[in-house]
C-alpha positions in Angstrom: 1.8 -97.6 -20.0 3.6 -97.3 -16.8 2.4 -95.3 -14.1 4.4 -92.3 -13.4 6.6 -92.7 -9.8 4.6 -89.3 -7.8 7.0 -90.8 -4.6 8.9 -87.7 -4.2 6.1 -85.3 -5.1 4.1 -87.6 -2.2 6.8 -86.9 0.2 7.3 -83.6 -0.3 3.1 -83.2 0.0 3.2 -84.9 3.0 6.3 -82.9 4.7 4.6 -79.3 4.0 1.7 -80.6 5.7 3.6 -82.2 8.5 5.6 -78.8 8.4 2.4 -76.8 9.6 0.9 -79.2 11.7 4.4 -79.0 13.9 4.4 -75.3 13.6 0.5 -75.9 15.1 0.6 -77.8 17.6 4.0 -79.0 18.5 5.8 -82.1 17.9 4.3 -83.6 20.7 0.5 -83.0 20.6 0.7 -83.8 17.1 -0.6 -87.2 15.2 -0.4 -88.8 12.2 -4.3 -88.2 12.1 -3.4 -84.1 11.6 -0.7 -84.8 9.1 -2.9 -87.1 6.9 -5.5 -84.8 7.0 -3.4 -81.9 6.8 -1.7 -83.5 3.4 -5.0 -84.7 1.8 -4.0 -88.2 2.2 -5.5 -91.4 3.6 -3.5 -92.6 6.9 -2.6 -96.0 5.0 -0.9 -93.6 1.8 0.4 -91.7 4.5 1.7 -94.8 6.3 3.3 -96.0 3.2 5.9 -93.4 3.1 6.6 -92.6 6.6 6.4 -95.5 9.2 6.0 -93.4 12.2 5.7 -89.6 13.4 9.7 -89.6 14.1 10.4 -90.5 10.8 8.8 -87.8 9.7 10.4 -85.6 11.7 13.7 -87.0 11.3 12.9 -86.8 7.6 11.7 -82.9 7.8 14.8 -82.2 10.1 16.7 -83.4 7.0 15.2 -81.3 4.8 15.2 -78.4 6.6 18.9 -78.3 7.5 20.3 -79.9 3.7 19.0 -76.1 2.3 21.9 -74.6 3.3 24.4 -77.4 2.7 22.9 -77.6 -0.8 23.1 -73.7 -1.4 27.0 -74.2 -0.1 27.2 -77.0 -3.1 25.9 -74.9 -5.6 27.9 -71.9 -4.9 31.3 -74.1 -4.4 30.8 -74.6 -8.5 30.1 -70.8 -9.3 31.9 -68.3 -11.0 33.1 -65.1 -9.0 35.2 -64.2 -6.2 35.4 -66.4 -2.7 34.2 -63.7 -1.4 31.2 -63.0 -3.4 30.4 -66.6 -2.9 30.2 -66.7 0.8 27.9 -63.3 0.5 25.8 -66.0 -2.3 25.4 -68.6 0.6 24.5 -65.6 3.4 21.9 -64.3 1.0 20.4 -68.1 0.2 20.3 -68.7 3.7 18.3 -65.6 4.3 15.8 -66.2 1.4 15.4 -70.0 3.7 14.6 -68.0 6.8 12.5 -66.1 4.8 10.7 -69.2 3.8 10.3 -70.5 7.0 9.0 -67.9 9.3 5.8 -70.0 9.7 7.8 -72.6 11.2 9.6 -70.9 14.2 8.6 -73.5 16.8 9.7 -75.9 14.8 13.1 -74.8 14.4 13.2 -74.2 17.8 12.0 -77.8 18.4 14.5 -79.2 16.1 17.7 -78.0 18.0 16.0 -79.2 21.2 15.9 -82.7 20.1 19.2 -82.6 18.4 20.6 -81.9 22.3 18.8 -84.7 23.6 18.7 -87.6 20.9 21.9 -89.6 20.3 20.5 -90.9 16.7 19.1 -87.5 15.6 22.6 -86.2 17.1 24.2 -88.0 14.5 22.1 -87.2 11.5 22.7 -83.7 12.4 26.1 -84.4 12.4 26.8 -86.1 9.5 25.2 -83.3 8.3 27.1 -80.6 9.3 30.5 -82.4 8.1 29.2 -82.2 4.5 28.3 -78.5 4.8 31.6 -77.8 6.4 33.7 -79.8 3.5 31.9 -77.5 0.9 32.6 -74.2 2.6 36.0 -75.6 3.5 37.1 -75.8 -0.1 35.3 -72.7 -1.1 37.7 -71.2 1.6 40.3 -73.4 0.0 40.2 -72.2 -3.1 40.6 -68.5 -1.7 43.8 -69.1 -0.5 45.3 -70.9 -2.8 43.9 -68.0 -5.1 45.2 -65.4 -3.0 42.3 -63.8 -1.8 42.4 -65.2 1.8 45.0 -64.8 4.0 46.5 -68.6 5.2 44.8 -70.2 7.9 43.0 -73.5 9.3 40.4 -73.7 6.4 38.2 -75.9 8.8 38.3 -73.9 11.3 37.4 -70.7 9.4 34.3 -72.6 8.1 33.4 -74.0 11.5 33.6 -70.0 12.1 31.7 -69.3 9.2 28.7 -71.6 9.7 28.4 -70.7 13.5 27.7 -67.1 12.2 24.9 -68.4 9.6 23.4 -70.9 12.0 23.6 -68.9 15.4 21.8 -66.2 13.5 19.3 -68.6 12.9 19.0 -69.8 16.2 18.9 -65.8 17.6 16.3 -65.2 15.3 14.2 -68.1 15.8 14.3 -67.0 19.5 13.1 -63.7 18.9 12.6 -63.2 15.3 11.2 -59.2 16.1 15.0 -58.2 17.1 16.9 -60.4 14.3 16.9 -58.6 11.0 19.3 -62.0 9.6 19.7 -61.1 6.1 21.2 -57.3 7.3 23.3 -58.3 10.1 24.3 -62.0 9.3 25.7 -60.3 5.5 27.5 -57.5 8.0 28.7 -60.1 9.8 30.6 -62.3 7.3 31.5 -59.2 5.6 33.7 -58.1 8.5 35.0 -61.9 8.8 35.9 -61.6 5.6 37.9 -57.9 5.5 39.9 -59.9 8.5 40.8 -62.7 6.5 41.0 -60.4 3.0 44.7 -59.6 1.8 45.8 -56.2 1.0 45.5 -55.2 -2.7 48.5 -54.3 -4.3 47.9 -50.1 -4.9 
């Protein structure tokens, strides 16, 4: 019988251990030593799916930041309202931040070495134009629905995302003054009521 391919599962093992070693010790004083032992596997298993400690963290950084373009995909092929999607994607992104409150410094360390590193610059950024695209035609489809008043679709989901993300970056600053999930969801609400049409009474 053929083996079963545990590649993924591996990766993903090896990630959540990387994910707390970062969160630990930083990305600097960190080794592949602490994430093999951190992920229960030898150095030469671990070697075998991640060359080197940046490609882990290149690797992580994807992860971490495809959550939200994912949860933007999903709700781009849901029923409901435009609005009630873009509330969807506000509350996925909060049950993320949820999910990674152990990893603060991490978060913190990721935009640092997006501002400094061309390549990880444009991973990021190849990034970000798929999650704009998908929250571009969600905002799309409320205009041509007539939900949304007419504007530059891109640049209200540039808007959009720099409400979701700077919230993220506020909170991962000081996480004790940021309550995300109430103020991010008051925020898009009231960029929404701006863009919403007036019903017909």
């Amino acid at each position: 019988m053929a083996r079963p391919d545990v590649s993924e599962e591996r990766r993903a093992q090896i990630l959540d251990a990387a994910l707390e070693v970062f969160a630990r010790q930083g990305f600097h004083e960190a080794r592949m030593d602490d994430i093999a032992q951190a992920s229960g596997l030898s150095k030469g298993a671990l070697y075998l799916y991640y060359k080197s400690k940046d490609a882990i963290i290149s690797a992580l950084m994807g992860s971490v930041f495809n959550l939200a373009m994912r949860g933007a995909l999903a709700v781009e092929r849901a029923d409901g309202s435009t609005r009630e999607r873009l509330l969807d994607i506000t509350e996925r992104f909060a049950r993320e931040i949820d999910r990674f409150s152990r990893a603060l410094p991490v978060m913190l360390e990721f935009y640092a070495i997006a501002a400094r590193d061309r390549t990880v610059r444009a991973v990021m950024g190849g990034l970000f134009d798929e999650y704009r695209a998908s929250v571009t035609r969600l905002i799309e489809q409320g205009i041509e629905r007539g939900e949304l008043k007419s504007g530059d679709p891109h640049d209200l989901a540039v808007g959009l995302i720099a409400i979701w993300e700077g919230m993220a970056l506020l909170w991962a600053m000081s996480p004790e003054r940021i309550h995300w999930r109430e103020q991010a969801t008051l925020a898009v609400t009231v960029f929404l009521d701006g863009l919403a049409l007036p019903t017909a009474s």
